[in-house]
C-alpha positions in Angstrom: -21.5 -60.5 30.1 -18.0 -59.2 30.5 -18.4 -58.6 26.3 -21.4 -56.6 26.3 -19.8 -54.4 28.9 -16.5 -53.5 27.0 -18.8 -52.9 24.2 -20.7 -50.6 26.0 -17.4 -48.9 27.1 -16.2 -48.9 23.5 -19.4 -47.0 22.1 -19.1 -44.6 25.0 -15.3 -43.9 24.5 -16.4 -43.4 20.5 -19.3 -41.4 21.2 -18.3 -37.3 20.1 -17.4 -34.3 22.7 -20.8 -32.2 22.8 -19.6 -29.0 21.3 -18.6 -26.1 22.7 -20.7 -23.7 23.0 -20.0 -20.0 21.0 -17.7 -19.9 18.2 -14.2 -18.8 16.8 -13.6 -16.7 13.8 -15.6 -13.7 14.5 -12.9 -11.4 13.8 -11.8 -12.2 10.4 -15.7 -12.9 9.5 -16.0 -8.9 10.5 -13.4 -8.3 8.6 -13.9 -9.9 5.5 -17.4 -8.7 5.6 -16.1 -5.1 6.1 -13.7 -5.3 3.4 -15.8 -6.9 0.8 -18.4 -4.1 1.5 -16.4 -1.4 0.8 -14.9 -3.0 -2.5 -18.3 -3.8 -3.9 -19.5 -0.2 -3.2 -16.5 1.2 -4.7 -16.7 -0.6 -8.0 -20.4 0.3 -8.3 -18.9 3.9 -8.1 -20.8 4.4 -5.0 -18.3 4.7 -2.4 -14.4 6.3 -2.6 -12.3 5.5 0.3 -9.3 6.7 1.5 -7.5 3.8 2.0 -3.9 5.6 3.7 -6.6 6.8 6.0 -8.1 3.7 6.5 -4.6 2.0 7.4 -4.1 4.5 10.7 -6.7 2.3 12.3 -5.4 -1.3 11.8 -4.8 -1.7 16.0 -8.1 -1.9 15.8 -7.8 -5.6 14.3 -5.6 -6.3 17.6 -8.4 -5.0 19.7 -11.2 -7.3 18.0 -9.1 -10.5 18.2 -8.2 -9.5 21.7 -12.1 -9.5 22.1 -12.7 -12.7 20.1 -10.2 -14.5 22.6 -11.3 -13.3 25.4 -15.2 -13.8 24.8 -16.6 -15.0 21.5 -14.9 -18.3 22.3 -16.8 -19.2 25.8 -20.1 -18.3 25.2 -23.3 -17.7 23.2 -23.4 -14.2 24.4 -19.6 -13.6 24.0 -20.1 -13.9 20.4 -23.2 -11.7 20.4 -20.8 -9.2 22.1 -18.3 -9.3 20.0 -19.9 -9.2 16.7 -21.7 -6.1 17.8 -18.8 -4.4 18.9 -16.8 -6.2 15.6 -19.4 -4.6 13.3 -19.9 -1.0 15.0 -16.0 -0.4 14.8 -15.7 -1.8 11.4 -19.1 0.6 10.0 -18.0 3.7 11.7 -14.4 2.8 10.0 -15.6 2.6 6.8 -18.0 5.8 6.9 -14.9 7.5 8.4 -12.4 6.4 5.5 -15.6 7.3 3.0 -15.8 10.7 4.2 -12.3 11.5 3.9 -12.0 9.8 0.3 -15.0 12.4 -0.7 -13.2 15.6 0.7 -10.5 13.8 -1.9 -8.0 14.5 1.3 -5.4 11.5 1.0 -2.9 12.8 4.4 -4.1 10.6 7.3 -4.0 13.0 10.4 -5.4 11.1 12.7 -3.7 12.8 15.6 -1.0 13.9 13.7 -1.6 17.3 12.1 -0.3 18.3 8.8 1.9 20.9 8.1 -0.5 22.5 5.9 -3.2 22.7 8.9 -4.1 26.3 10.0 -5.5 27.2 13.3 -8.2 29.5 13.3 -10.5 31.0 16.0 -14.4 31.3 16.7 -16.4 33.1 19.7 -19.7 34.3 20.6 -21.1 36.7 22.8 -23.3 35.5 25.8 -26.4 37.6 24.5 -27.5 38.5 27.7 -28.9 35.3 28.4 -29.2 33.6 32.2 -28.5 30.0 31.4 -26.6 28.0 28.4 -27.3 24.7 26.7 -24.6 23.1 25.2 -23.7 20.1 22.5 -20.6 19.8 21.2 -20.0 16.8 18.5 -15.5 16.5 18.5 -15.4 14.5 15.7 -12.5 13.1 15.2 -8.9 14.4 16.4 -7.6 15.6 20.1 -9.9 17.8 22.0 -10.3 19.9 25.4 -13.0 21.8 26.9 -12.6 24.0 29.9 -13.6 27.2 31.5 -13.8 30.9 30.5 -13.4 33.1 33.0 -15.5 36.3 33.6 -16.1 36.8 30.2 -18.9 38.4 27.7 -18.5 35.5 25.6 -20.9 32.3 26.0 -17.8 30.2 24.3 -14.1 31.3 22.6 -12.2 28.5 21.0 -9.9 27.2 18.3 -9.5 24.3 15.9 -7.3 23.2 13.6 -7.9 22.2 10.0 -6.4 21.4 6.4 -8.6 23.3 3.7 -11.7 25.0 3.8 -14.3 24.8 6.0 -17.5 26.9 7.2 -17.3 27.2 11.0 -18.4 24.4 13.1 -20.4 27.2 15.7 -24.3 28.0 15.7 -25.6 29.8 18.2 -29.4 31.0 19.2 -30.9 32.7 21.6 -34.4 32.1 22.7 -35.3 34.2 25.8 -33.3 33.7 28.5 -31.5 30.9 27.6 -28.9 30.5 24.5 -28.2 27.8 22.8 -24.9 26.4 21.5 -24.1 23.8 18.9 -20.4 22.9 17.8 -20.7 20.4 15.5 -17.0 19.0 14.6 -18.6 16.0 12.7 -20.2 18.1 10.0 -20.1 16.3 6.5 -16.7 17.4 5.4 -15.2 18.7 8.4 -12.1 17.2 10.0 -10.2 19.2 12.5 -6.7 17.8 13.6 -7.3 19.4 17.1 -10.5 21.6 19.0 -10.0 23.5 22.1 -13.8 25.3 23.6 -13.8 27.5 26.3 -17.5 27.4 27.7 -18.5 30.7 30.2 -18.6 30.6 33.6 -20.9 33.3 34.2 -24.1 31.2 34.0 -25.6 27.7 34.4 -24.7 25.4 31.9 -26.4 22.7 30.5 -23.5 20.1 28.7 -23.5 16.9 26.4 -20.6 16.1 24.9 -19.9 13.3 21.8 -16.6 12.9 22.2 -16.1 11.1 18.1 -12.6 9.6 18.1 -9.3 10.9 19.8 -8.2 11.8 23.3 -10.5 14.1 25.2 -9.8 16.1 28.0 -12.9 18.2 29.3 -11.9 20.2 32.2 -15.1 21.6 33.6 -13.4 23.3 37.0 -14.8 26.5 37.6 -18.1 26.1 35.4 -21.3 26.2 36.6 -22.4 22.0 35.6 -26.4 21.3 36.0 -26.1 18.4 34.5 -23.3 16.8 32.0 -24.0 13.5 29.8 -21.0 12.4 27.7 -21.2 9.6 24.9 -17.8 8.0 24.9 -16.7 7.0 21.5 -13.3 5.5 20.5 -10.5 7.1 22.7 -9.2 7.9 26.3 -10.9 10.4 28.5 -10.3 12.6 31.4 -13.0 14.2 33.3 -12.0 17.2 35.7 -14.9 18.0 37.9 -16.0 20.3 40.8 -17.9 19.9 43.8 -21.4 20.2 44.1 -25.1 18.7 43.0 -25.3 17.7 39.7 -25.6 14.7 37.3 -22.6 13.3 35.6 -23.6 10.5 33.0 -20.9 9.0 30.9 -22.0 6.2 28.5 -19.5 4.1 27.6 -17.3 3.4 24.1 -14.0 1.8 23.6 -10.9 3.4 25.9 -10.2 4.3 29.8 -11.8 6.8 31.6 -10.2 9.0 34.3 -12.2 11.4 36.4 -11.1 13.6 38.4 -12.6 15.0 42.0 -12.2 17.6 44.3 -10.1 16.0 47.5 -13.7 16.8 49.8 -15.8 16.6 47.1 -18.9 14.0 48.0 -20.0 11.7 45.6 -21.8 8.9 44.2 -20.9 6.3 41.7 -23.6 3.9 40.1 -21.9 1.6 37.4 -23.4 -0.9 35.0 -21.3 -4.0 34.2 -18.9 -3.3 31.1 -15.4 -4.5 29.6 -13.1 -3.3 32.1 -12.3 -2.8 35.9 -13.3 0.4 37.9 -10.9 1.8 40.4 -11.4 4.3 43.3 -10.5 5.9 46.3 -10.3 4.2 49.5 -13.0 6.8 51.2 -15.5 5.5 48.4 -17.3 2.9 50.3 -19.9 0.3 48.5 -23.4 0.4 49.4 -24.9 -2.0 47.3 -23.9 -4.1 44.6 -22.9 -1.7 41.2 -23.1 1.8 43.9 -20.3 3.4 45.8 -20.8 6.5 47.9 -18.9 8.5 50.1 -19.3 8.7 54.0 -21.0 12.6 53.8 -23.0 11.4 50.4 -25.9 10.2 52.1 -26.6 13.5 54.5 -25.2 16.1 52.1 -25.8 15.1 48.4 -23.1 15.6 46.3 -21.8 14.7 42.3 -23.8 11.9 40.8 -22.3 10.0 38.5 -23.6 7.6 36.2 -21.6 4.8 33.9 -22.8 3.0 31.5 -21.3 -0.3 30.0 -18.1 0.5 27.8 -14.7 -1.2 27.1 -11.9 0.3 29.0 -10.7 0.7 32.6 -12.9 3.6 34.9 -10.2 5.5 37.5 -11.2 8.1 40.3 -8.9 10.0 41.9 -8.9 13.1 44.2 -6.8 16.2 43.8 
């Protein structure tokens, strides 16, 4: 009896460790993937890189093993994560670096503008119109948008930019209400920095793509109806004003900082993303994702919206 028990003990010692589940790896897989896409393009002569361009971003391989490690080795889902992000970062890379190889510009300015760069200026006249809608696409490089104070122009701005480029402003008019397009991602275009003045003389309508690079959108002392921003790759700060409106901000990769009047009131609903979200002490939560503040309920106030993203969300009051 005694035998067929340690023998029974023995097989169970021997038997193997169910796996864990998820997997390891993901990052170089990405990467090796990435890389062996853009070499078998380029010797089919269908793709030309700029590969000094390419190189600015290699933090980015820090940021996907930092994601590997912390979830594509736990979980099924972790690795679903991961790979998604992994693969978005890696294509919008490469299209990036493909781009820049076509323009045959081999100066990475990524942030850092060159000396050749010039600055040149753009406006347009409000039109008599009563309301504004408003997309601007920043591409890649820093940007701010703030307000322009009792002006005739609908928007006055710079950019800065090696070579030759047509303008990134269209604007129509259709009634009452004009239309504004500033489109900083155009096929060819690569500004090393944007700065947009938007009027404050009527009600404005505003999404933003904020493309790669610090952002600072400033919108004190405009007239916001409603603002949507898709986050891209890059830190943000968000100066708002009091009032009844719609904020939504769906997350990319980078922190967030928005900033509130002292009294303004607010509300704050928050899907769950990569990061941690941070706010005043007068915020107070209300349910599970939703924090308010104590006059938000009678009064109304800002609405504000966040998707998931990767990157801390702070609040603060000034």
């Amino acid at each position: 009896m005694s035998e067929i028990i340690r023998e029974e003990t023995k097989e169970a010692v021997a038997e193997p460790r169910p796996r864990r589940r998820g997997s390891s790896g993901l990052t170089g897989a990405i990467l090796l993937i990435g890389l062996g896409t853009v070499l078998l393009l380029q010797n089919l002569g269908l793709l030309e890189v700029d590969w000094g361009y390419l190189l600015r971003f290699w933090p980015v391989i820090l940021i996907l093993v930092g994601l590997d490690i912390l979830l594509g080795r736990h979980s099924i889902l972790g690795s679903l994560i991961v790979a998604a992000v992994g693969l978005m970062i890696v294509s919008g890379l490469i299209w990036l670096a493909a781009e820049r190889g076509a323009t045959t510009r081999t100066t990475p300015r990524l942030y850092y503008p060159a000396e050749t760069s010039a600055t040149r200026e753009f406006e347009q006249e409000l039109g008599g119109i009563e309301e504004l809608e408003a997309r601007l696409y920043l591409g890649v490089g820093p940007a701010t948008v703030d307000s322009l104070s009792g002006s005739r122009y609908a928007v006055r701005g710079t950019y800065a930019i090696s070579g030759e480029a047509e303008s990134p402003v269209t604007y129509t008019v259709r009634g009452r209400r004009g239309y504004l397009t500033i489109d900083a991602e155009s096929e060819g275009l690569f500004l090393d920095e944007i700065h947009i003045s938007l009027t404050d003389s009527v009600p404005i309508s505003l999404w933003v793509s904020t493309g790669i690079g610090p952002v600072t959108l400033d919108l004190r002392g405009l007239q916001i109806e409603s603002l949507s921003v898709d986050a891209g790759l890059g830190p943000i700060t968000l100066l708002l004003d009091e009032g009844n409106y719609d904020v939504e901000i769906n997350g990319g990769i980078g922190n967030i900082n928005i900033v509130l009047p002292r009294d303004a009131e607010a509300s704050i609903v928050a899907d769950e993303g990569l990061g941690s979200i941070d706010l005043p002490s007068r915020f107070e939560r209300v349910e599970p994702g939703v924090w308010e503040t104590p006059g938000y309920a009678s009064s109304g106030g800002v609405n504000i919206y966040l998707s998931s993203g990767i990157g801390n969300v702070t609040v603060t009051e000034q």
